[in-house]
DRENRO-753768 format. One record per residue (C-alpha): residue number from 1; residue in three letters; x, y, z. Coordinates in pm, 1 decimal. Layout:
<vexbas>
VEXBA     i    aa       east      north         up
VEXBA   NUM   ala          X          Y          Z
...
</vexbas>
This chain:
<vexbas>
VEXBA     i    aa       east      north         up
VEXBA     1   unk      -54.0    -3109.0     -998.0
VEXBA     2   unk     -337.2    -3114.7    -1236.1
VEXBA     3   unk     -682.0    -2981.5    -1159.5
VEXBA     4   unk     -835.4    -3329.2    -1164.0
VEXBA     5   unk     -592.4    -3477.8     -926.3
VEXBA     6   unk     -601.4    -3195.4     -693.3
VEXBA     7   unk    -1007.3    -3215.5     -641.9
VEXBA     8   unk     -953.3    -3577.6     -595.5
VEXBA     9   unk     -738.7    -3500.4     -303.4
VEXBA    10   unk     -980.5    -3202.8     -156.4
VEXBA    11   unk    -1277.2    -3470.1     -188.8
VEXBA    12   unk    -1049.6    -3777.8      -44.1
VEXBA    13   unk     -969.7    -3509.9      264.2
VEXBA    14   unk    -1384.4    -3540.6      370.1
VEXBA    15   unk    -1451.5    -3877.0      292.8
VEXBA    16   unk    -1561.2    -4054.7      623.7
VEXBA    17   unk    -1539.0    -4403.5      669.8
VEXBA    18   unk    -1735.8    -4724.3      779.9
VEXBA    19   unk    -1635.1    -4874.8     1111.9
VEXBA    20   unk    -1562.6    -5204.6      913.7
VEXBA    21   unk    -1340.5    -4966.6      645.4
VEXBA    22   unk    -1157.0    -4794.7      974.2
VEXBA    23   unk    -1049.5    -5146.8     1101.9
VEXBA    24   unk     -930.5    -5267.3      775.5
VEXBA    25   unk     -717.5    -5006.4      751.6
VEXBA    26   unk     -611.6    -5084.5     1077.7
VEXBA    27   unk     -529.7    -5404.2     1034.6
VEXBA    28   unk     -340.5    -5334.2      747.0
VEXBA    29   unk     -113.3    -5019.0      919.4
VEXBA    30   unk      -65.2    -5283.1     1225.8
VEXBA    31   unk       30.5    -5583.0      928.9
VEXBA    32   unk      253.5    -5350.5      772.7
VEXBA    33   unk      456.4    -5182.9     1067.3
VEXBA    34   unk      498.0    -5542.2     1208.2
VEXBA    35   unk      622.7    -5731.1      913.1
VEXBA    36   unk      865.7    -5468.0      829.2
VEXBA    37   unk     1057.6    -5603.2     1132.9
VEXBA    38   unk      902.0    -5939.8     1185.3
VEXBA    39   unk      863.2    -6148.8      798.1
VEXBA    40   unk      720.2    -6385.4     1008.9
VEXBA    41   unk      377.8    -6223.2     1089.9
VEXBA    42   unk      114.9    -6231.7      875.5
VEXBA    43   unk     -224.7    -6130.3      739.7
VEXBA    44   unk     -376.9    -6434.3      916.8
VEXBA    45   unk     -205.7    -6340.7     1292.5
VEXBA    46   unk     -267.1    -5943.1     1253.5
VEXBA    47   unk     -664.6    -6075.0     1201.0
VEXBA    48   unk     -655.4    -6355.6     1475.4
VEXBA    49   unk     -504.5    -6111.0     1733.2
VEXBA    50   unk     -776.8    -5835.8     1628.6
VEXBA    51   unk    -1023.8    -6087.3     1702.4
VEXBA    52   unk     -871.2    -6163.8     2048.2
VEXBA    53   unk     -880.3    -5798.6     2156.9
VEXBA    54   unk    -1228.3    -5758.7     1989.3
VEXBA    55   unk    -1373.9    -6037.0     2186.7
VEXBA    56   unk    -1147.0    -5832.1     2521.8
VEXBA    57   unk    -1300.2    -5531.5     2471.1
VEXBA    58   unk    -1671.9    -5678.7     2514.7
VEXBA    59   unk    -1605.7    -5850.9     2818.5
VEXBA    60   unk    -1525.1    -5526.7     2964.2
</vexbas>
């Protein structure tokens, strides 16, 4: 591994992210674990259904 990549890795391993990055990448782990068995879901439904539990969780 060269020096370059490897303090691109050791500076990746601190970076924090924005609540709006965190859910993106959430959205895109749940898209991707779900249309590996399921071609049928998409972007769109993975979105809509965050939505949906968004709009849940502040009624609580």
């Amino acid at each position: 591994m060269t020096t370059d990549l490897e303090s691109l890795i050791a500076a990746a391993r601190f970076q924090e992210f924005s609540a709006s990055e965190r859910e993106a990448q959430r959205r895109s782990f749940a898209y991707g674990n779900t249309h590996i068995e399921n071609s049928r879901i998409t972007r769109e439904l993975i979105d809509h259904q965050a939505e949906l539990l968004r709009l849940e969780a502040r009624e609580d």
